[in-house]
C-alpha positions as CSV (number, residue, x, y, z in Angstrom):
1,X,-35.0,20.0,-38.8
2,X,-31.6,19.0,-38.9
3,X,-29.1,19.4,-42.1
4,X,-26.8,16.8,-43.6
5,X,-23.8,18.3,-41.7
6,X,-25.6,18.3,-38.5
7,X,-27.0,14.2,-38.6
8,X,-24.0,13.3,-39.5
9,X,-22.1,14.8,-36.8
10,X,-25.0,13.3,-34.8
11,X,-24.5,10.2,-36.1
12,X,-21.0,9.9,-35.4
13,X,-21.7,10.7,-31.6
14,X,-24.4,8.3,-31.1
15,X,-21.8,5.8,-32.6
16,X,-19.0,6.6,-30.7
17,X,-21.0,6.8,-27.4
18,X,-22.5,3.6,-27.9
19,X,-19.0,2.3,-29.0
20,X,-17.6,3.2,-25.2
21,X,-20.5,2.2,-23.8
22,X,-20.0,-1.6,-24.6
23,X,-16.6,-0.7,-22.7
24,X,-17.0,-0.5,-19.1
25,X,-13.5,0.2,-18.3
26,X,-10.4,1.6,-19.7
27,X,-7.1,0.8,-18.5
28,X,-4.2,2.7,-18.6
29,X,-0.2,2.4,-17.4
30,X,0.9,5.4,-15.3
31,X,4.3,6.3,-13.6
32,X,4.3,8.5,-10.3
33,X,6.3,11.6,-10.8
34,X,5.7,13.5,-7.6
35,X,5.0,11.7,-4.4
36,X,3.9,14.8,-2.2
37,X,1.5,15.7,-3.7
38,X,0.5,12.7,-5.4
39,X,1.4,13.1,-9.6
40,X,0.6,10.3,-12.2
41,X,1.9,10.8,-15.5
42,X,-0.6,8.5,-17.4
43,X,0.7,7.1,-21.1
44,X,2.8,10.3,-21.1
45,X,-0.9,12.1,-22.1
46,X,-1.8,13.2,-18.8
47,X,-0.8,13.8,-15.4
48,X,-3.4,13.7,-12.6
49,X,-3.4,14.6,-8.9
50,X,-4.8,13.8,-6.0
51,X,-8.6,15.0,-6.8
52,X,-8.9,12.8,-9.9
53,X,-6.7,9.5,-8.4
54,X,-8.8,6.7,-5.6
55,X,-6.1,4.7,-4.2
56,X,-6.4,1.0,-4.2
57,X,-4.9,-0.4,-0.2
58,X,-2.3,-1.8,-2.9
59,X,-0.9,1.3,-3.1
60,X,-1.4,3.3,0.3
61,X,-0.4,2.6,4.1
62,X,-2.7,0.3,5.8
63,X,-3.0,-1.4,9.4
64,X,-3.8,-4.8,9.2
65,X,-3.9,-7.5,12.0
66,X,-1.6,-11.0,11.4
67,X,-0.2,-14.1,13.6
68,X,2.8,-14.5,14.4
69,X,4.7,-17.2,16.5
70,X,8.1,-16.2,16.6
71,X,11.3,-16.1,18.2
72,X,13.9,-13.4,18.4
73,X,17.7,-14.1,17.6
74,X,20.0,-14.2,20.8
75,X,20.7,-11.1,22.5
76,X,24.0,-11.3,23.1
77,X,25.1,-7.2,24.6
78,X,23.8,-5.4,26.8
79,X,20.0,-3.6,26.3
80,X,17.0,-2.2,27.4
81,X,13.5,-3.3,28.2
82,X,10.6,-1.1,28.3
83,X,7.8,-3.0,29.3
84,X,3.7,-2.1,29.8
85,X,1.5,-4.3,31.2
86,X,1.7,-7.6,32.6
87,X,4.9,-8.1,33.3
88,X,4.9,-11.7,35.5
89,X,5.1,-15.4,34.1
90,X,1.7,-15.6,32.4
91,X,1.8,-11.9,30.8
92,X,1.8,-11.8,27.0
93,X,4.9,-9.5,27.5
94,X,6.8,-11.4,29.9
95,X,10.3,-13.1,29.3
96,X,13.1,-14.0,31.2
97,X,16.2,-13.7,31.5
98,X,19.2,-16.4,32.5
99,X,21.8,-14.6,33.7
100,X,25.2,-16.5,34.5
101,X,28.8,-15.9,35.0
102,X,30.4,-13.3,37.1
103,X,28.6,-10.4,37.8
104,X,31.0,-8.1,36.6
105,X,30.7,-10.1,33.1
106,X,26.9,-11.1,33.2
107,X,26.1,-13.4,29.9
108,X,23.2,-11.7,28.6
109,X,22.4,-14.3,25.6
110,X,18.4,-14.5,25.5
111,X,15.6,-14.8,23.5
112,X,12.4,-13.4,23.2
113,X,8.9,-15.1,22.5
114,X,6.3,-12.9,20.1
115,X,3.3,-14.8,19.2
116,X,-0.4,-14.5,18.9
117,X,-2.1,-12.0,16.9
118,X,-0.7,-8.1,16.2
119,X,-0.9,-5.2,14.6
120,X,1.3,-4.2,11.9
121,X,1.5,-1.4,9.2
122,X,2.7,-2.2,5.8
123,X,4.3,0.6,4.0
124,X,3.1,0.7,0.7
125,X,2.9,4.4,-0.3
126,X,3.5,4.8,-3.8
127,X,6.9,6.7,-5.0
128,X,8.6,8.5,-7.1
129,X,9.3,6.3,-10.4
130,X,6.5,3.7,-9.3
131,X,4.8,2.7,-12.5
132,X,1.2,1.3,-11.7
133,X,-2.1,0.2,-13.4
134,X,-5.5,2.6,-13.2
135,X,-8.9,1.9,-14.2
136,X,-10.9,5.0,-15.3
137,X,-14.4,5.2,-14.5
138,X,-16.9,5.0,-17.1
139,X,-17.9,8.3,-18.1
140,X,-15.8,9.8,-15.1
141,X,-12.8,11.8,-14.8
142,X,-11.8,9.6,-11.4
143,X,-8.8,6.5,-11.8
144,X,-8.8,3.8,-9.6
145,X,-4.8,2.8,-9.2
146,X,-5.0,-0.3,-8.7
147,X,-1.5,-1.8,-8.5
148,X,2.2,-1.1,-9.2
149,X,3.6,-2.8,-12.3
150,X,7.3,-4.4,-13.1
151,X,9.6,-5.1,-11.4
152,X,10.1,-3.3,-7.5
């Protein structure tokens, strides 16, 4: 049988449990204070690392596919190409040049066509002074970082 002291206590813990039960999440405002490894000083209570932290793509860097239909600013000096592929008329990286004037002083100006649909990596890794957004699990000791915060 329990004592007074003892379903009390119990009390109290079936109150607070059921009290952070009826909140799913907690969120909390971190700033990054080492980048390698990956620090988060969290509300200036904790800092966690790398085994409690799942990164968010917001905050990591990802390869992602876009289209583009651009064009590149006049060449105007002298440059390289390094081309793979197809390099004829109907080749996705084929371009040509208009060469005119003396030899001796070839006009270079050209532009390039880049269209269609590429890869591209966006840099996103957090950093040093970074202040960001985490979710902590319910009932865990793992933080989602969702986002940074302020201004970049």
């Amino acid at each position: 049988m329990l004592d007074a002291n003892e379903l009390v206590k119990a009390m109290k813990r079936a109150a607070l449990e059921a009290m952070q039960s009826s909140k799913p999440v907690n969120v909390y405002f971190g700033k990054v204070i080492s980048a390698s490894p990956l620090q988060i000083n969290v509300e200036q209570k904790m800092i966690l690392g790398m085994a409690q932290l799942v990164l968010s793509r917001n905050v990591t860097d990802f390869k992602t596919m876009v289209t583009v239909d651009w064009e590149s600013e006049p060449a105007l000096s002298s440059h390289n190409h390094s081309l793979s592929g197809n390099t004829g008329a109907a080749g996705e990286n084929s371009h040509s040049h208009a060469l005119s004037g003396d030899t001796g002083s070839t006009n270079l100006e050209h532009e390039h066509e880049i269209s269609g649909k590429k890869e591209i990596i966006i840099h996103n890794t957090l950093a040093v002074g970074d202040e960001v957004i985490l979710i902590r699990q319910q009932e865990g000791q793992k933080y989602i970082v969702i986002d940074r915060i302020g201004v970049m």
